[in-house]
MARFI-307457 format. One record per residue (C-alpha): x, y, z; residue in one letter; residue number from 0. Coordinates in steps of 0.2 Angstrom, whole numbers, m for minus. Layout:
BEGIN
REC  east north    up residuo num
REC     X     Y     Z       A NUM
...
***
This chain:
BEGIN
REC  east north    up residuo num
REC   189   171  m118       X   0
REC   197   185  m107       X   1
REC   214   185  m103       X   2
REC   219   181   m85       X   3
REC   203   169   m83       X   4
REC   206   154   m75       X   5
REC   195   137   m78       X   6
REC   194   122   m64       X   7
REC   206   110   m64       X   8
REC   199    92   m67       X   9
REC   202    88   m50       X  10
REC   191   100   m43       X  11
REC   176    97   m56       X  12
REC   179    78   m49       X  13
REC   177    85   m30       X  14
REC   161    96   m37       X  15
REC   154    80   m45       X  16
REC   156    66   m33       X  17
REC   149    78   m19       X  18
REC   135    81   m29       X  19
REC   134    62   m31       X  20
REC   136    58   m14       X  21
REC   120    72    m9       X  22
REC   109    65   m21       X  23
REC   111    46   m16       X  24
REC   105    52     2       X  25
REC    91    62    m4       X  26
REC    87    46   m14       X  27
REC    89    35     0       X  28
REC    80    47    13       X  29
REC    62    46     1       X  30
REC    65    28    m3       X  31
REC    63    24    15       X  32
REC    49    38    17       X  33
REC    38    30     7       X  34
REC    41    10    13       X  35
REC    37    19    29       X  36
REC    20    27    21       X  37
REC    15    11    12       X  38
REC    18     2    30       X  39
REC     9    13    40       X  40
REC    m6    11    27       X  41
REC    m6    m7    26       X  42
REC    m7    m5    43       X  43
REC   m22     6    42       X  44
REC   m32    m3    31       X  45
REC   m30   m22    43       X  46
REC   m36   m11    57       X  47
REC   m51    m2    48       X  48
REC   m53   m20    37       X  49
REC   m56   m30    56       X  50
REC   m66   m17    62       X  51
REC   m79   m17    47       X  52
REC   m77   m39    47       X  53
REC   m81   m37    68       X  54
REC   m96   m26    64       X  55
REC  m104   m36    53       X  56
REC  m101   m53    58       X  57
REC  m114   m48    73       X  58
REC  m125   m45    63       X  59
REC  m123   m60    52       X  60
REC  m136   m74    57       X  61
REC  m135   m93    51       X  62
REC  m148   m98    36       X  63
REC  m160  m113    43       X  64
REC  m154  m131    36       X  65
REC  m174  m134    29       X  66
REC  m174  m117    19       X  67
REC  m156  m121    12       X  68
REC  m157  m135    m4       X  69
REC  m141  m134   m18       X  70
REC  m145  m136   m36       X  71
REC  m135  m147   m49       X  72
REC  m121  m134   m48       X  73
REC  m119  m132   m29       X  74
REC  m125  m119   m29       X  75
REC  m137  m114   m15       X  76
REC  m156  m112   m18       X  77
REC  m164  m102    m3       X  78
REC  m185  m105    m3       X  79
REC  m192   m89     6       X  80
REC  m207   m96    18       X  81
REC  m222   m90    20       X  82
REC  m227   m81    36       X  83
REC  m243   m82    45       X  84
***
């Protein structure tokens, strides 16, 4: 080491360190809340897009007649096609 060098007190490394601290728990806090904000806005995107696509096709849904609708032992439902003339 040269002569007449001089180091950093401890005190001044502290003020160094805890402002280093102190920035990087904003920064931290600042993309934490960036990305609630993104996971909101596309929760949000998907309930609109998810009500547009369920209002599209429930106009086009049509009900199954009660005589072409029997249930097997299961419950599950048979559908018979019919015949048209």
């Amino acid at each position: 080491m040269h002569t007449g060098q001089q180091q950093f007190s401890i005190g001044e490394r502290f003020v160094v360190v805890a402002i280093i601290l102190l920035v990087s728990a904003m920064v931290i806090q600042n993309v934490l809340h960036s990305v609630k904000v993104s996971e909101e806005r596309s929760l949000n995107n998907a309930a609109a897009e998810f009500a547009t696509v369920k209002s599209m096709f429930a106009d086009q849904r049509q009900p199954v007649p009660t005589n072409m609708v029997s249930a097997n032992a299961n419950g599950a439902a048979n559908i018979h096609a019919t015949q048209t003339h």
